[in-house]
C-alpha positions as CSV (number, residue, x, y, z in Angstrom):
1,X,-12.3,121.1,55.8
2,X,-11.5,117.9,55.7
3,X,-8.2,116.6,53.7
4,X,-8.4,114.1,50.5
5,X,-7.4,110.9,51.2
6,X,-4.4,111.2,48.9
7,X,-3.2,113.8,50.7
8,X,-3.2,111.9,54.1
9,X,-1.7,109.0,52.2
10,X,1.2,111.1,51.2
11,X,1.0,112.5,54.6
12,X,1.3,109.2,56.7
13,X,4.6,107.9,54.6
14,X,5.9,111.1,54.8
15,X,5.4,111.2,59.1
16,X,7.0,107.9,59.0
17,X,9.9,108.3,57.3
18,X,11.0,111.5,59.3
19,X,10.5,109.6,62.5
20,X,12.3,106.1,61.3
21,X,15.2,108.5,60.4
22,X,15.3,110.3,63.8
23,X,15.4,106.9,65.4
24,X,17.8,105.7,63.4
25,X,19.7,108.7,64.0
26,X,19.3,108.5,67.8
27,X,20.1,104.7,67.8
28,X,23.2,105.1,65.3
29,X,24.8,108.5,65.7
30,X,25.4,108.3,62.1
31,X,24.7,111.4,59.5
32,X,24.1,109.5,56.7
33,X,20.8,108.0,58.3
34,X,19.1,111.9,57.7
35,X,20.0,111.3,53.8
36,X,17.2,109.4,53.6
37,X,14.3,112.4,54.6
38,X,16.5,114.7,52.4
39,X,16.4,112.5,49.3
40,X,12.3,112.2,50.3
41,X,12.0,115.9,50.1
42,X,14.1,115.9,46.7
43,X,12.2,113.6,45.3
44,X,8.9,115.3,46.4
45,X,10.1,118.4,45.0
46,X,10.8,116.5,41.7
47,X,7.0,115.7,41.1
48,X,5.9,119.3,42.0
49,X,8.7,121.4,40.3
50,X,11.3,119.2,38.4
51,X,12.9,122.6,37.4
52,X,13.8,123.7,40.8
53,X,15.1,120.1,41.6
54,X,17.4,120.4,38.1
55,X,18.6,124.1,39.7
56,X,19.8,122.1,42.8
57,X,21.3,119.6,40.9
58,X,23.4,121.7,39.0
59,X,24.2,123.4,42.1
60,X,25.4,120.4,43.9
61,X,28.2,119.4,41.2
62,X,30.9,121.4,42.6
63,X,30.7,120.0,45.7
64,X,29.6,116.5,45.3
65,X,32.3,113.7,46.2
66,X,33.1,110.4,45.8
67,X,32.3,107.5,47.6
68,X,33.3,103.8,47.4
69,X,31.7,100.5,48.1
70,X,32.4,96.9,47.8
71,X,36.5,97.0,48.6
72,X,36.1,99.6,45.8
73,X,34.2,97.5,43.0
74,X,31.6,100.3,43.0
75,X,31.7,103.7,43.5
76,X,29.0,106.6,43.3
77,X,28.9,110.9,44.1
78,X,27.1,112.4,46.0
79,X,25.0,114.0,46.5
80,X,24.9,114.6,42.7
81,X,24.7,111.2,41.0
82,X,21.5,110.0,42.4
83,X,19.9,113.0,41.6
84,X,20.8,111.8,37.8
85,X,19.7,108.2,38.7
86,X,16.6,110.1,39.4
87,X,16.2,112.3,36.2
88,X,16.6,109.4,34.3
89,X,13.5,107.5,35.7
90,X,11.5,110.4,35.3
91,X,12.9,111.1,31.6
92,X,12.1,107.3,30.9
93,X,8.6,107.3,32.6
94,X,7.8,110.8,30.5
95,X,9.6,109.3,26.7
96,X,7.3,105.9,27.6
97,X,3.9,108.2,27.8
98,X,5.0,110.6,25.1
99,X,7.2,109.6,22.8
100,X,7.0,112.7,20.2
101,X,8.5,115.2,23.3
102,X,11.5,116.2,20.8
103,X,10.6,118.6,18.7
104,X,11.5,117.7,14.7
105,X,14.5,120.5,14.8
106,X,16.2,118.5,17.4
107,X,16.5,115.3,16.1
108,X,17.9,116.9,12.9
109,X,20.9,119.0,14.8
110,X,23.7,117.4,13.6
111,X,25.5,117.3,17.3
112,X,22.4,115.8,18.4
113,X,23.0,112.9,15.9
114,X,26.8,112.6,16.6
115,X,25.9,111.6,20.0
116,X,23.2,109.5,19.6
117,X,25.5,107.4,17.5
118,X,28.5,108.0,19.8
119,X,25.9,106.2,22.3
120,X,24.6,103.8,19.8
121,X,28.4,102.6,18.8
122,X,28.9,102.4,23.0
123,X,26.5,99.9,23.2
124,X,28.0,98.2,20.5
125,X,31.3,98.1,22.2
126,X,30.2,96.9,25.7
127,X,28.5,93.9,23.8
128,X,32.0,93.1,22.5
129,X,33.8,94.3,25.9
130,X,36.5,91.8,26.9
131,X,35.6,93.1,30.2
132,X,32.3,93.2,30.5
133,X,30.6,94.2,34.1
134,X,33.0,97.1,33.9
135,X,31.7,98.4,31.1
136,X,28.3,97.8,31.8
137,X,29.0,99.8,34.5
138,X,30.4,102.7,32.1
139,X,27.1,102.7,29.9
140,X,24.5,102.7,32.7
141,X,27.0,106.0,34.0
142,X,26.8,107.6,30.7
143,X,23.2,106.7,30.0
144,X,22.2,108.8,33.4
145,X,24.9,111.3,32.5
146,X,23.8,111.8,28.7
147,X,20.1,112.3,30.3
148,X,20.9,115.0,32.8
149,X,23.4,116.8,31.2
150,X,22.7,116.7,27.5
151,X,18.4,115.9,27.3
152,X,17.6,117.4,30.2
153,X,18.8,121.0,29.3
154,X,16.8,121.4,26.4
155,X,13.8,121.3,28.1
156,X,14.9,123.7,30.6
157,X,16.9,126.4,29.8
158,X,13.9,128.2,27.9
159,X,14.4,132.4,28.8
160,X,17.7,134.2,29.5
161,X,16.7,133.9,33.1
162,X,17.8,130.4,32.3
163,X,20.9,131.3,31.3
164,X,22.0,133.4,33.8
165,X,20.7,131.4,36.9
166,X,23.1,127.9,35.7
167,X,25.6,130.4,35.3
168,X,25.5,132.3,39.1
169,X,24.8,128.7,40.6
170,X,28.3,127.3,39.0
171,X,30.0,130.2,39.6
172,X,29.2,130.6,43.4
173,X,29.9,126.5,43.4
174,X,33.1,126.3,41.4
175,X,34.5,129.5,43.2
176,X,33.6,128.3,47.1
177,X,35.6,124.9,46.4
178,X,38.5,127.1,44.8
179,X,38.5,129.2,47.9
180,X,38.4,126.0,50.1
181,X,41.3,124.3,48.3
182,X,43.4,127.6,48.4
183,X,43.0,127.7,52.0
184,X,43.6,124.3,52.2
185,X,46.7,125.0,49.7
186,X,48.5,127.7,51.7
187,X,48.6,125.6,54.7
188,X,50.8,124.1,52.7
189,X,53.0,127.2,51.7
190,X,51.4,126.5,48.3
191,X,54.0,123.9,47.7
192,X,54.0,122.2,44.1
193,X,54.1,118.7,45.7
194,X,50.6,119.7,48.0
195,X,48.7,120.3,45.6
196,X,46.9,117.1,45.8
197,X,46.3,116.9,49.7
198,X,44.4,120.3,49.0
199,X,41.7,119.2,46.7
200,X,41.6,115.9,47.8
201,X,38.0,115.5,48.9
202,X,36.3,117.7,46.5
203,X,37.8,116.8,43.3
204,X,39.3,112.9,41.8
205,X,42.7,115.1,41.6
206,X,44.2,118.1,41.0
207,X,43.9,117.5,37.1
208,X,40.0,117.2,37.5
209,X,40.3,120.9,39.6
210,X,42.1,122.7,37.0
211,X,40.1,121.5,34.3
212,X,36.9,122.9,35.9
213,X,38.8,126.1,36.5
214,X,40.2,126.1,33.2
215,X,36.8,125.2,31.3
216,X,34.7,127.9,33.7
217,X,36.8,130.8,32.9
218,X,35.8,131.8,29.6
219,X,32.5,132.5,30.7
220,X,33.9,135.3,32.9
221,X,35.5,137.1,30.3
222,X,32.3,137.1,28.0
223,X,30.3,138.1,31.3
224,X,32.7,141.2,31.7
225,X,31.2,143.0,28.6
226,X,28.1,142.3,29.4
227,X,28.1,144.4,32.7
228,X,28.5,148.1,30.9
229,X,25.4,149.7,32.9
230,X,27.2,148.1,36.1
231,X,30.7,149.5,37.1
232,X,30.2,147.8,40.9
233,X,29.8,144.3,39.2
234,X,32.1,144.7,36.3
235,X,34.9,145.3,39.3
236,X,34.0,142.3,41.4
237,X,33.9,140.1,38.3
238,X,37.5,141.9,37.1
239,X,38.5,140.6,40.6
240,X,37.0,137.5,40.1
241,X,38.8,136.7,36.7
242,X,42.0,137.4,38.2
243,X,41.1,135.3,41.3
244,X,40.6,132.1,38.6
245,X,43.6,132.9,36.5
246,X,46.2,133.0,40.3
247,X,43.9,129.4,41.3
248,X,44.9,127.9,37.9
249,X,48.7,128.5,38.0
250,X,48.3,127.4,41.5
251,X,47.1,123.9,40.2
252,X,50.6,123.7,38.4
253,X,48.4,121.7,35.5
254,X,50.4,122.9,32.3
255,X,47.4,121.3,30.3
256,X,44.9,123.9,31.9
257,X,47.0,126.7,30.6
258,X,47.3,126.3,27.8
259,X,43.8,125.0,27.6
260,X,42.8,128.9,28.6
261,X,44.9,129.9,25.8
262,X,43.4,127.5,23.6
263,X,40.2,128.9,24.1
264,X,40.6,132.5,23.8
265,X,42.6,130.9,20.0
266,X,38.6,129.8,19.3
267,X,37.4,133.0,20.7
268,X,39.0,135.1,18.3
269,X,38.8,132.5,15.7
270,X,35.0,132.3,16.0
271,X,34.8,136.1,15.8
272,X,37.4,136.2,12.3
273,X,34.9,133.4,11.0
274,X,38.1,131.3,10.7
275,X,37.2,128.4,13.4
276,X,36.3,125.6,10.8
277,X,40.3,125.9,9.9
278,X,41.7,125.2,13.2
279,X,40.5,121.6,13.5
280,X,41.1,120.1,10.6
281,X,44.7,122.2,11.3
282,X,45.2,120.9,14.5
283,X,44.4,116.9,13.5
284,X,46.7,117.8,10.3
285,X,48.8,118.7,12.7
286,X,48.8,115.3,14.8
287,X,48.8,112.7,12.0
288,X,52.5,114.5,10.6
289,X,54.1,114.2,14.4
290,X,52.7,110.5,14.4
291,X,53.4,109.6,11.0
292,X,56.9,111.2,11.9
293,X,57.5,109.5,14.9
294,X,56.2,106.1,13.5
295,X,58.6,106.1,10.4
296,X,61.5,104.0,11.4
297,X,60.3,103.8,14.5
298,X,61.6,108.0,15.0
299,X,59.8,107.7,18.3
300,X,63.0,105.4,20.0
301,X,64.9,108.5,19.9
302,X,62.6,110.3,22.6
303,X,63.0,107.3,24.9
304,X,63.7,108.9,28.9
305,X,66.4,108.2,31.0
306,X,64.7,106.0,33.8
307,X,66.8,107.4,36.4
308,X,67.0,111.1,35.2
309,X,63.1,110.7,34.5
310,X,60.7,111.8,37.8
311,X,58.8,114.3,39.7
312,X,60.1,118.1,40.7
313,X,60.1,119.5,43.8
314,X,59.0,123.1,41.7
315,X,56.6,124.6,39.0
316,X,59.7,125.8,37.5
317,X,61.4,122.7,37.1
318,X,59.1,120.8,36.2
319,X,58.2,123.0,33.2
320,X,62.2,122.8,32.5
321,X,62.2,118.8,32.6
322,X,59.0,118.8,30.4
323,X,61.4,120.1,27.3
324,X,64.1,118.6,28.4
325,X,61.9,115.4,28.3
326,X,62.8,114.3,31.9
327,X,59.5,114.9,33.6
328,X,57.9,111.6,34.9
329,X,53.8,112.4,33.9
330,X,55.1,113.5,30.5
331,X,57.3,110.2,29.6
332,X,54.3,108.1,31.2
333,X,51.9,109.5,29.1
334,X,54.4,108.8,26.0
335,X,54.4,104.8,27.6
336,X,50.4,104.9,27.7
337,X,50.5,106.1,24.3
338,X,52.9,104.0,22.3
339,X,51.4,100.8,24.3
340,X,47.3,101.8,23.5
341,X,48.6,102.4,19.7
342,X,49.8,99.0,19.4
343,X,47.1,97.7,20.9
344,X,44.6,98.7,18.6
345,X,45.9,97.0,15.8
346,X,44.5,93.9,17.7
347,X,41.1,95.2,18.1
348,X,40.2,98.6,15.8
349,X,36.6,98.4,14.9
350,X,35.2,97.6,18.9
351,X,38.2,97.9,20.7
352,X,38.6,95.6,24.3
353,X,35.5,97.4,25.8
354,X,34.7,100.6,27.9
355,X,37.1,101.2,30.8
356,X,39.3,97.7,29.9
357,X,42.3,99.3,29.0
358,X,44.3,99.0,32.2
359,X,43.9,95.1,32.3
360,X,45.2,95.1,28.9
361,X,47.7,97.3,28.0
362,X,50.9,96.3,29.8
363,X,52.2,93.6,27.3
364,X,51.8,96.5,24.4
365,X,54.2,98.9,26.0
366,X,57.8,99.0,25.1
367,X,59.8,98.6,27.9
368,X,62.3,101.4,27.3
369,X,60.0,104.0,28.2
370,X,58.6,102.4,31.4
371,X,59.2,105.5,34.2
372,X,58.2,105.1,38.0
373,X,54.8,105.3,37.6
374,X,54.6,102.7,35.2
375,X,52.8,99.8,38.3
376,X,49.8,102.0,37.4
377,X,48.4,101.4,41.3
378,X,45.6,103.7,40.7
379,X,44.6,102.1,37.4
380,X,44.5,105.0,35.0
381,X,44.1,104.8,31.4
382,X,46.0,106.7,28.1
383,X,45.9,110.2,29.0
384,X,45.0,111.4,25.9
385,X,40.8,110.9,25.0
386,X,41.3,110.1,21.7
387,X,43.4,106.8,22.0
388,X,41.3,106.1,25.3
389,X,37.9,106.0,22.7
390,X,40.8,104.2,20.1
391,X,41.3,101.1,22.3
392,X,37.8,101.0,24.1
393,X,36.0,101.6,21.5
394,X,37.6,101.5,18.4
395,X,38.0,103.7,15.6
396,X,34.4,104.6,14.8
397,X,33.9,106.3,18.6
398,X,37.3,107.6,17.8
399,X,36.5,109.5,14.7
400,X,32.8,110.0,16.2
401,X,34.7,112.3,18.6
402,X,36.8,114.0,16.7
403,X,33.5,115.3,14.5
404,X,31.9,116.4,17.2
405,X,34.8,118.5,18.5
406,X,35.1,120.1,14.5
407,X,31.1,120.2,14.5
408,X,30.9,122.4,18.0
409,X,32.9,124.9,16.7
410,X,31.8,125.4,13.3
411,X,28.0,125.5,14.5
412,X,29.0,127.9,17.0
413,X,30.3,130.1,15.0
414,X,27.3,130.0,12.2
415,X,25.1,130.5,15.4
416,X,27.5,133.2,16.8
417,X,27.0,135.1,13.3
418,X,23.5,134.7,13.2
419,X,22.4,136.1,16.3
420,X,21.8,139.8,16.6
421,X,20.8,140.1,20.5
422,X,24.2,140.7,21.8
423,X,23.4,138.2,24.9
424,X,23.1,135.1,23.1
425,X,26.0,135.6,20.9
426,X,28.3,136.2,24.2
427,X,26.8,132.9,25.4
428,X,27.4,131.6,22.5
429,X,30.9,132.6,22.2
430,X,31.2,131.6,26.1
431,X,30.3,127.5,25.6
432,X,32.3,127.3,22.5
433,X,35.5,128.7,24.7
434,X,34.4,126.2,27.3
435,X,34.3,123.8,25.1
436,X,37.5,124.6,23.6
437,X,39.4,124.1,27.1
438,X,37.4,121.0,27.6
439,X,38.7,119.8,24.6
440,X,42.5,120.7,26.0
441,X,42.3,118.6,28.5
442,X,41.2,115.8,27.2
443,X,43.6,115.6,25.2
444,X,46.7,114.9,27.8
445,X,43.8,112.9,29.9
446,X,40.2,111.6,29.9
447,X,37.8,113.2,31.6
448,X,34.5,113.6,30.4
449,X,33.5,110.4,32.6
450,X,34.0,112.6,35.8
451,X,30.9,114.2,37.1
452,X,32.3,117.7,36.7
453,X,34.2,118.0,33.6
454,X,31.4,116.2,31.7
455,X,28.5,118.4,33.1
456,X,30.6,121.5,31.8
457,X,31.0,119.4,28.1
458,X,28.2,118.3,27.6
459,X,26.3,121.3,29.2
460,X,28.1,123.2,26.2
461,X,27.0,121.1,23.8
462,X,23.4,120.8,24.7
463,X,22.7,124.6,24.7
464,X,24.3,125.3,21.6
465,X,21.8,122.6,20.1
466,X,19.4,125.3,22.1
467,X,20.9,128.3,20.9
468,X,20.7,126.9,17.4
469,X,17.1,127.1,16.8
470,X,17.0,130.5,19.1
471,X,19.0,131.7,16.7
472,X,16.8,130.6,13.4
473,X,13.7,131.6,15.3
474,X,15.4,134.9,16.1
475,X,16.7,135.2,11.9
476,X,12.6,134.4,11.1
477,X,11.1,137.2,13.3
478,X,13.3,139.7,11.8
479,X,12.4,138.9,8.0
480,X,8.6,139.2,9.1
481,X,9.6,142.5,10.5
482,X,9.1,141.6,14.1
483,X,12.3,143.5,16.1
484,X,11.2,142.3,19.8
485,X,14.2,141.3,21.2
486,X,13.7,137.2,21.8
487,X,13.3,135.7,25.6
């Protein structure tokens, strides 16, 4: 029979890249000259099953790394970012022919419209960037982010199935890096000071590491109940939740602690319907210590000793220095702080521009708590998200954030309450927890622009705009008398 001509079309380019890339191979010796038949066959699979190509996506996140260009003017992951680069072209082509592919419901979701005007009030701000090819960069990296990791989900996790599947894929991921590292780690002796050399490679820094870990782990322990029928599972996963909880003190990142904790606060919270007090507690919370520290300049007083301020050799001492205020990250953060502060009296509605701080900051800083860290050589920003979206962005991203942190949790609770099928009411329990130790972390450092941390945030918040209308459809079938359980 003989084949369309399409068919051989596809056939011949498909021939000829395979060999080009052998040759290349042959001639080079180099690796990365197979990428290119790979990224064919992904992008092959894209037009014949886009689902399964999102599945390996999501897959790919754990172990995807960083790689720079350009004396470091550029940098990209792999393999997971152009897998986004790719999403986004085919979300764009697919918007362009149908425009109407959000449902009514969607657009109305209030996290929906938090971030679409988070992104609109981005745009905004790299138009007044004092810096402006580096944060054109930042908005073409959120734009493909945003797509894969917020659009993209609605339109794929549909069943339970869905559920479950993005949920063994991280889980394998995430725990075969922490098994890696901890290898890596006790080669090492596990020493506080190593912990860096161990995940170097897989993760930006051991920060970026625990945060995964610490974001991850509530989904084990709403998995656990979930396994009655299955006594083997519900052991290995008992196993498993102990083997995250020894990997996270083994970070020696006191913000993913007491990020854990601060999730299972919103866990129990959620389930006592008194979740919609904790936020408005805990930024009632922060304005007193600021408005405190600010009057008559209170904030002097905590000023370190330069030479009695920097890193410990131990866990335990450095948790000791932290009250004593003599630890060299803690002080530096209180530097960042003070300095991005200042600085947005000069700029508060659009802020010096997405990822400008660092050129700008130094001059705002008071002297007196400068620690020895304070060169900045790997160009870091304010440790704390909140200020970072202050001075970038101004104060309409920052208070954009902060009502989408309150917004998550009180919609997951009225969607936790709502549900009757037990499995979307753990789920929904699980990404509000996540979310919750997201939120942790952010708050001593800014992460959502890494790869990992913001799949698992924004993941979160894109199924809860799911489980919202499961949730309403699941409220209408019972008052028409329908019991099914829902898919």
């Amino acid at each position: 029979m003989d084949q369309p001509i399409q068919y051989k079309w596809w056939q011949g380019i498909s021939l000829a890249i395979l060999f080009i890339s052998i040759a290349a191979f042959a001639y080079t010796g180099s690796y990365l000259t197979l990428v290119v038949p790979v990224g064919y066959l992904y992008v092959l699979l894209m037009g014949l099953n886009w689902k399964t190509a999102y599945w390996i996506l999501l897959f790919t996140i754990p172990f995807s790394t960083q790689l720079e260009f350009f004396n470091d003017t550029l940098s990209t992951t792999v393999p997971d970012e152009p897998m986004m680069w790719l999403f986004l072209i085919m979300f764009g082509v697919t918007f362009v022919r149908h425009p109407d592919i959000f449902p009514k419901h969607w657009w109305r979701n209030p996290l929906v419209l938090v971030i679409m005007l988070q992104y609109i009030w981005l745009i905004v701000a790299v138009y007044y960037s004092k810096e402006t090819f580096i944060s054109v960069k930042f908005l073409l990296a959120k734009t493909w982010f945003l797509i894969s990791f917020f659009v993209i989900p609605f339109f794929v996790f549909r069943e339970k199935k869905d559920f479950r599947r993005a949920f063994f894929l991280l889980l394998f991921g995430i725990s075969t890096t922490i098994l890696i590292i901890l290898i890596r780690h006790k080669a090492y002796g596990f020493h506080f000071r190593k912990v860096e050399q161990a995940v170097s490679g897989i993760y930006y820094n051991h920060v970026d590491y625990s945060t995964v870990i610490s974001m991850f782990f509530p989904l084990l322990l709403v998995a656990f109940p979930m396994l009655k029928r299955r006594p083997g599972l519900k052991v290995l996963l008992a196993f498993i939740i102990v083997f995250y909880l020894v990997a996270t003190y083994l970070t020696f990142a006191r913000a993913a602690m007491v990020a854990i904790f601060f999730s299972l606060v919103i866990g129990v919270a959620t389930r006592l319907r008194l979740v919609n007090f904790v936020m408005p507690l805990f930024y009632g919370m922060m304005a007193a210590i600021l408005v405190f520290m600010i009057h008559h300049n209170k904030f002097i007083d905590y000023r370190p000793n330069y030479n009695k301020t920097y890193m410990h050799k131990t866990f335990t001492d450095h948790i000791v220095a932290t009250f004593r205020g003599e630890d060299m990250s803690s002080m530096e953060r209180l530097y960042r702080w003070i300095a991005g502060i200042r600085m947005s009296k000069d700029s508060p509605i659009t802020g010096y521009g997405p990822n400008a701080f660092y050129y700008y900051y130094k001059p705002y800083a008071v002297s007196s708590f400068r620690t020895y860290v304070s060169r900045n050589t790997e160009h870091s920003t304010t440790h704390n998200y909140f200020l970072y979206m202050l001075v970038e962005q101004g104060w309409p991203a920052m208070i954009l954030y902060a009502v989408l942190v309150a917004l998550v949790f009180g919609q997951a609770q009225r969607i936790y309450f709502r549900f009757k099928d037990k499995f979307y009411k753990n789920v929904t329990l699980g990404l509000s927890m996540m979310f919750a130790a997201g939120f942790i972390n952010n708050f001593f450092s800014e992460l959502l622009e890494t790869h990992k941390v913001g799949c698992l945030f924004f993941l979160a918040v894109s199924l809860l705009v799911v489980l919202d209308k499961k949730s309403k459809d699941e409220q209408k079938q019972l008052a028409e008398g329908n019991t099914e359980p829902i898919s």
